[in-house]
C-alpha positions as CSV (number, residue, x, y, z in Angstrom):
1,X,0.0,0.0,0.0
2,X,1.0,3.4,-1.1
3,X,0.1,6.6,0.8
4,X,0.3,9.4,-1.2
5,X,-0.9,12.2,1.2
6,X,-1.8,12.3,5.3
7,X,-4.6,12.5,6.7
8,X,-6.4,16.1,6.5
9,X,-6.6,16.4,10.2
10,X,-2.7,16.0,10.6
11,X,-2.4,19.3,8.4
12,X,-5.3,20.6,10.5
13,X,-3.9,20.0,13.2
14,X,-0.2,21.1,12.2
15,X,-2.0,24.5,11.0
16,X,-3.6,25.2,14.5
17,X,-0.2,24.3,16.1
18,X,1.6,26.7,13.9
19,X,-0.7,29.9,13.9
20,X,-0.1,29.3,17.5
21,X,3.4,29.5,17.8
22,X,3.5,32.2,15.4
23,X,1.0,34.1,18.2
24,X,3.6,33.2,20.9
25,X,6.5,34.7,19.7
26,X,4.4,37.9,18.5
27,X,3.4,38.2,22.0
28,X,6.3,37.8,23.8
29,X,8.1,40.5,21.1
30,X,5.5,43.2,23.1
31,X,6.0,41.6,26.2
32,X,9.4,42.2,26.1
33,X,9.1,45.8,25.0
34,X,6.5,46.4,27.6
35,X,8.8,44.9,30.4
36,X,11.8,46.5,29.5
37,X,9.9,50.3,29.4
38,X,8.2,49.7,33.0
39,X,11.5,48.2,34.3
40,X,12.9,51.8,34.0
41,X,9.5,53.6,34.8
42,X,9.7,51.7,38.2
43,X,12.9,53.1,38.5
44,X,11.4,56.5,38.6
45,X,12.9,57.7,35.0
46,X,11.6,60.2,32.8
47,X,10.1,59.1,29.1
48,X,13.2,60.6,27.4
49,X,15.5,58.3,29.5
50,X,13.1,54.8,29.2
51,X,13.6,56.0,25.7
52,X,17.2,56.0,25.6
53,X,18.2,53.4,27.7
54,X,15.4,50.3,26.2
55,X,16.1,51.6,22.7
56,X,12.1,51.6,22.7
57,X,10.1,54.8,21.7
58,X,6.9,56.0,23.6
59,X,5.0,55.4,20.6
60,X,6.2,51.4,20.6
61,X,6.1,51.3,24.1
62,X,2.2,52.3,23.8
63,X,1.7,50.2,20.6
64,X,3.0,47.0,22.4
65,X,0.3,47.3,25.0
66,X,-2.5,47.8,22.7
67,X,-1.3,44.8,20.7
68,X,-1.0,42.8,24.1
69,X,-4.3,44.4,24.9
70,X,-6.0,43.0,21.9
71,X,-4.2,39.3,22.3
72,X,-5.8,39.3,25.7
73,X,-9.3,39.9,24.1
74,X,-8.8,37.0,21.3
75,X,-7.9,39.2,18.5
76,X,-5.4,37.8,16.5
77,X,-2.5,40.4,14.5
78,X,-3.3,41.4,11.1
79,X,-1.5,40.1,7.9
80,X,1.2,42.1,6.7
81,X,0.8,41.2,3.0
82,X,0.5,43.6,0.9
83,X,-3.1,44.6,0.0
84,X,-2.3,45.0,-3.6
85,X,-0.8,42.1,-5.3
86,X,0.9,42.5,-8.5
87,X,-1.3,41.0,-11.6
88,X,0.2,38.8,-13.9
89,X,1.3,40.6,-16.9
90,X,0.9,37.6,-19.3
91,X,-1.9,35.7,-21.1
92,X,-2.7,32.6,-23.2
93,X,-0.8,33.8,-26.2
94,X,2.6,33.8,-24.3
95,X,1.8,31.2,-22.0
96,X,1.4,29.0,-25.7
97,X,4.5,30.0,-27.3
98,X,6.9,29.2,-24.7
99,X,5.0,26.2,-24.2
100,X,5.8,25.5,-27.8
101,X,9.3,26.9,-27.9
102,X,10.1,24.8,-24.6
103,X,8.9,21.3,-26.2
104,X,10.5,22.2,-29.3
105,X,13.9,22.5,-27.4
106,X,13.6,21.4,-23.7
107,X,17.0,21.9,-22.5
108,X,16.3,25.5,-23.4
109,X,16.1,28.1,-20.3
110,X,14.4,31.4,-20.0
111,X,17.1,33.6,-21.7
112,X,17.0,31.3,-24.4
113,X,13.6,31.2,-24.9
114,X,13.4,34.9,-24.1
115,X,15.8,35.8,-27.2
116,X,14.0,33.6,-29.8
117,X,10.6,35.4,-28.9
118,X,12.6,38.5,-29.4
119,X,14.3,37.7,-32.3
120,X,11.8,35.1,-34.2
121,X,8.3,36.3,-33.3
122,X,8.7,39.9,-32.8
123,X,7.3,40.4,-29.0
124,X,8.6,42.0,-26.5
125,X,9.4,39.6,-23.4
126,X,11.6,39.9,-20.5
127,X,13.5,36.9,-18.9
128,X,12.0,37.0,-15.7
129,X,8.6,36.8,-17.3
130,X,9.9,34.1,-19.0
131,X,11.2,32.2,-16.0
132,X,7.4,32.8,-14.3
133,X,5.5,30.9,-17.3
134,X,8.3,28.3,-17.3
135,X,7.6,27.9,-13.5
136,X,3.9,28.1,-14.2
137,X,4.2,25.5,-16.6
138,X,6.6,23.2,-14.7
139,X,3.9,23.6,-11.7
140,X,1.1,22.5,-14.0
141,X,3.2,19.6,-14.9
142,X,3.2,20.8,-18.6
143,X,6.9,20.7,-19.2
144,X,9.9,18.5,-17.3
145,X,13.5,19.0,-16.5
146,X,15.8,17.2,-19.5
147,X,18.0,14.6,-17.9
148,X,21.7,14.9,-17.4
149,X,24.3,12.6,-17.1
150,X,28.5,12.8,-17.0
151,X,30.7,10.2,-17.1
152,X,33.8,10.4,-15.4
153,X,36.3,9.8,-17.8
154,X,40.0,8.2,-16.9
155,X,42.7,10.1,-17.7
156,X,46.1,9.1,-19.3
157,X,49.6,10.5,-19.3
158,X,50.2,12.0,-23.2
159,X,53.9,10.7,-24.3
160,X,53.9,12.5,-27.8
161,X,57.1,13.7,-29.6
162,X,55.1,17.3,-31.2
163,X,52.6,17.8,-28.2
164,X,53.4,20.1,-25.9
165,X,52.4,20.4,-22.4
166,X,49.7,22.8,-21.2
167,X,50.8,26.0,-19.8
168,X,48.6,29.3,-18.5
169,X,47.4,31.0,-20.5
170,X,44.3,34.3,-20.1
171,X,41.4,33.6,-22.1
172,X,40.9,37.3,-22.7
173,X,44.0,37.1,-24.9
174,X,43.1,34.0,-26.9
175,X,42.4,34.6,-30.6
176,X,39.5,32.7,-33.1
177,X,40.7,29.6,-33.6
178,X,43.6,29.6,-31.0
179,X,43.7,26.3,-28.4
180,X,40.4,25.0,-29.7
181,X,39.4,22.2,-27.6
182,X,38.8,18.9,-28.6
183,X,37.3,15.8,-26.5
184,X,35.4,12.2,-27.2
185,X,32.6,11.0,-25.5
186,X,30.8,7.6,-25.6
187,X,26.7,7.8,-26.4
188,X,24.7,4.6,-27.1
189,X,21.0,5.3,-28.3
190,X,18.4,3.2,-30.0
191,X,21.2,0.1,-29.6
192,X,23.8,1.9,-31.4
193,X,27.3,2.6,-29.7
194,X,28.4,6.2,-30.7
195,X,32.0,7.8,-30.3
196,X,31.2,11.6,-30.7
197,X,34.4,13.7,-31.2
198,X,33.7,17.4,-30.8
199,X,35.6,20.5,-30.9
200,X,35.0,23.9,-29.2
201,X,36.5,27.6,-30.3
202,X,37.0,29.0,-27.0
203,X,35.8,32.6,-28.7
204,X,32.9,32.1,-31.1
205,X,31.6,29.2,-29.3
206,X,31.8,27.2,-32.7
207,X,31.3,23.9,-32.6
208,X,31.8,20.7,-34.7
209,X,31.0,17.5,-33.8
210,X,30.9,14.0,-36.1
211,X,30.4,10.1,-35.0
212,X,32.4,7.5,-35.5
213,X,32.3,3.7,-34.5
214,X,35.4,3.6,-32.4
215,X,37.4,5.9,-30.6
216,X,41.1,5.1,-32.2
217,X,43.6,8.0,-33.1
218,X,42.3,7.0,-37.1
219,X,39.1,8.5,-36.3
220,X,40.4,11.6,-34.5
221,X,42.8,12.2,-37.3
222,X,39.6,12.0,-39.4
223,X,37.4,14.0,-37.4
224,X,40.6,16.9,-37.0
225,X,40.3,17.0,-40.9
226,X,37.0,17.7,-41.5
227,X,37.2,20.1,-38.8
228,X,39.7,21.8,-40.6
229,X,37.7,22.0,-44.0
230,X,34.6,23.1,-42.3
231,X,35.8,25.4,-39.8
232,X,34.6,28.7,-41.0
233,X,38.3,30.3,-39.3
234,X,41.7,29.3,-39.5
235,X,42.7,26.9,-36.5
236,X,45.7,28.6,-34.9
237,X,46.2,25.9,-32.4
238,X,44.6,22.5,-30.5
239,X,44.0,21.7,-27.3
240,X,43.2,18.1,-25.9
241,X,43.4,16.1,-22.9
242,X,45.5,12.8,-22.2
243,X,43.2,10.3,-24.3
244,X,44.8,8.0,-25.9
245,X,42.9,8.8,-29.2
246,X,44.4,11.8,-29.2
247,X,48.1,10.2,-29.9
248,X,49.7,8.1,-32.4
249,X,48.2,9.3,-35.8
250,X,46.3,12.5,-34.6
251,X,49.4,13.8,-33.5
252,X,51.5,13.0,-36.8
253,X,48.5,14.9,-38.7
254,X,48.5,17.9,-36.0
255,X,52.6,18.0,-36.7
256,X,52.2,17.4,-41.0
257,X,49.4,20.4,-40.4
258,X,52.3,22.3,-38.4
259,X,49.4,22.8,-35.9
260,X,50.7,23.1,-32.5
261,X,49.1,20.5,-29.7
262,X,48.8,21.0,-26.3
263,X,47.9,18.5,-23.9
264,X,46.5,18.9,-20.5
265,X,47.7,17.8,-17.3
266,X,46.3,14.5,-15.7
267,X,43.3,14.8,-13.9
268,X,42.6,18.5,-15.0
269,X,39.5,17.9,-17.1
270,X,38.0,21.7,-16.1
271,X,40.7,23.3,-18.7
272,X,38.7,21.6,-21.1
273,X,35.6,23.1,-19.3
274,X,33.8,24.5,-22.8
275,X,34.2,21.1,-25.0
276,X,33.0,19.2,-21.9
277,X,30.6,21.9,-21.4
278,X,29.4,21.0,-25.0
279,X,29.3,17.6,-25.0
280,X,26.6,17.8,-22.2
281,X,24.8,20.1,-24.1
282,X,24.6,17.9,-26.9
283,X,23.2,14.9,-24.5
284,X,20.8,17.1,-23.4
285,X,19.8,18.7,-27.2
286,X,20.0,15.9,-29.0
287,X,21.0,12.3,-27.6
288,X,18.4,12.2,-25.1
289,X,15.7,13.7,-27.6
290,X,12.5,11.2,-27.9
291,X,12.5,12.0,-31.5
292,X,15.6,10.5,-32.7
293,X,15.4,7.2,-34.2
294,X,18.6,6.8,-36.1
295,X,19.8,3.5,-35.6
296,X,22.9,3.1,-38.0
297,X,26.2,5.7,-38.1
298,X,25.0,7.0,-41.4
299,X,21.8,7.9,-40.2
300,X,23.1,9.6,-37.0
301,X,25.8,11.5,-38.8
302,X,22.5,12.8,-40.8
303,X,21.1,13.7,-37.4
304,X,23.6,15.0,-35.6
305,X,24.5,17.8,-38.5
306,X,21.3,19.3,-38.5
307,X,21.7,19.7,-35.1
308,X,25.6,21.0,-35.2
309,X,23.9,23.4,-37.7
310,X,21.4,24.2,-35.5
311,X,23.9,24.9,-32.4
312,X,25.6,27.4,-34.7
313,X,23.0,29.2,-36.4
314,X,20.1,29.3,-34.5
315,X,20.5,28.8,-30.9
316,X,21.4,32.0,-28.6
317,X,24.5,31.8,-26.6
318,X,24.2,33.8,-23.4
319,X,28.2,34.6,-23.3
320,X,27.6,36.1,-27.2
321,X,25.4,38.3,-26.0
322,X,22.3,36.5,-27.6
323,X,24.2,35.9,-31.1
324,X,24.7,32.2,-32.4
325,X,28.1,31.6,-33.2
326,X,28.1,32.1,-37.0
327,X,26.6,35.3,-36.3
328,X,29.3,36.6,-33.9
329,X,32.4,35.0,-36.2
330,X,30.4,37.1,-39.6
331,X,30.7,40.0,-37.4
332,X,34.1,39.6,-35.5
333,X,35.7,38.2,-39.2
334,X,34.7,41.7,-40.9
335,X,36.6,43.6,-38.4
336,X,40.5,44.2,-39.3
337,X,42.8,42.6,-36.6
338,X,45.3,44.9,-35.0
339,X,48.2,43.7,-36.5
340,X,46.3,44.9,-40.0
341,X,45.6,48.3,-38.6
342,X,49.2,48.8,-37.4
343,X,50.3,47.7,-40.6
């Protein structure tokens, strides 16, 4: 047997219990006051010095005994809410397209949502209405969190002949295309065993991601490729952790490329905080989507570049400001560098 809820006289009875202790600490806030101010009457002080010595006023003093006054008669203190509540200053039309919005993209939060509304449908909505309808929503049962999972991953020792070790580095000073981060993760979905390789500009946010069937330096020579032909910017240098994917042959193509690699320290997997950030953001936007039903590599290579493309062109990053990523490297690749300008 399952009991779902108490009985209603427990919360009867816990709501009598509680309006009464709330009673008996208002009263003994007065009694206190009225003690302490007839302590140094009795004393045979003026007003001005009760006054100064209890910290109390005459006027509190005064009020404390009509409020002790009217406990003694059974009246209970009034509320102090506020006798005009704010309305709510959104209606079905809203509440429906963040509704939509949300089940079109669930990992999505309220500045997302708030900048596509913006941006898409041409109404003016702040965030923190935003956040209200979500919570209205989530209340209502209409919408759910989106599941999240890491793995902890095992870190190796790199013993390369062109990697270099990591070193410091501010990430105010780091160019388009400079220490872009690249990781692996293992998904499985709909009985199929995914490695997704991924790589992060620490800048623009870009992102490119592809599957493969097994997580060998091959495939990361492979993936590091078609990164380089599809990056939109040149790729100045590469940043990975100690996986051993990330030796052997991807290192020979990063030193043919002259493309230099750095390689983290053991157990430091936060310097790769925005790849790692992004593979989680790709479990939560795509891998754990009811809707995807690609069972074969082909098929979820199909999948997973409409939703690459979809990272890059049409979802607001917070950090850009609200632009997608392709929309802040069109703007920041017009500008002239300073080197250009000095020139």
């Amino acid at each position: 047997m399952q009991f779902k809820a108490l009985h209603k006289t427990v919360y009867k009875l816990y709501s009598y219990a509680r309006t009464q202790e709330c009673l008996d600490a208002h009263r003994q806030h007065h009694e206190e006051r009225v003690r302490l101010w007839q302590a140094h009457k009795a004393e045979g002080l003026n007003d001005e010095a009760c006054q100064r010595l209890s910290g109390i006023s005459r006027a509190s003093y005064y009020r404390s005994k009509r409020a002790l006054a009217a406990l003694d008669r059974g009246v209970t203190p009034p509320s102090k809410a506020r006798k005009r509540q704010n309305k709510r200053r959104w209606g079905e039309a809203e509440k429906q397209l963040v509704l939509t919005i949300r089940r079109a993209n669930p990992p999505y939060g309220k500045e997302k949502i708030a900048i596509i509304i913006n941006r898409d449908h041409g109404r003016a909505i702040s965030v923190s209405t935003v956040g209200r309808i979500l919570k209205h929503l989530a209340e209502k049962g209409l919408i759910q969190r989106s599941p999240s999972a890491l793995r902890a991953k095992r870190k190796r020792t790199f013993k390369g002949r062109h990697a270099q070790p990591w070193t410091y580095k501010d990430y105010k000073d780091i160019k388009i295309g400079e220490r872009v981060q690249i990781d692996h993760m293992t998904v499985t979905r709909n009985g199929l065993v995914c490695k997704h390789f991924q790589a992060w500009d620490r800048r623009s946010k870009f992102i490119h991601a592809q599957v493969y069937s097994n997580a060998k330096s091959s495939s990361a020579k492979r993936f590091l490729q078609e990164f380089i032909e599809k990056s939109p910017f040149t790729v100045i240098s590469i940043q990975v952790d100690g996986g051993s994917e990330f030796m052997a042959e991807f290192e020979d193509a990063c030193a043919e490329l002259s493309i230099p690699l750095i390689v983290l320290p053991p157990k430091k997997p936060t310097y790769n905080g925005g790849v790692e950030r992004g593979n989680r953001t790709f479990q939560e936007e795509f891998y754990f989507q009811p809707n995807l039903l690609a069972d074969t590599i082909g098929a979820m290579r199909y999948e997973l570049s409409k939703a690459v493309n979809k990272y890059n062109s049409y979802r607001p990053h917070r950090a850009l400001n609200g632009l997608t990523p392709l929309a802040y490297l069109q703007n920041a690749l017009k500008e002239p560098s300073p080197e250009s300008q000095a020139a």
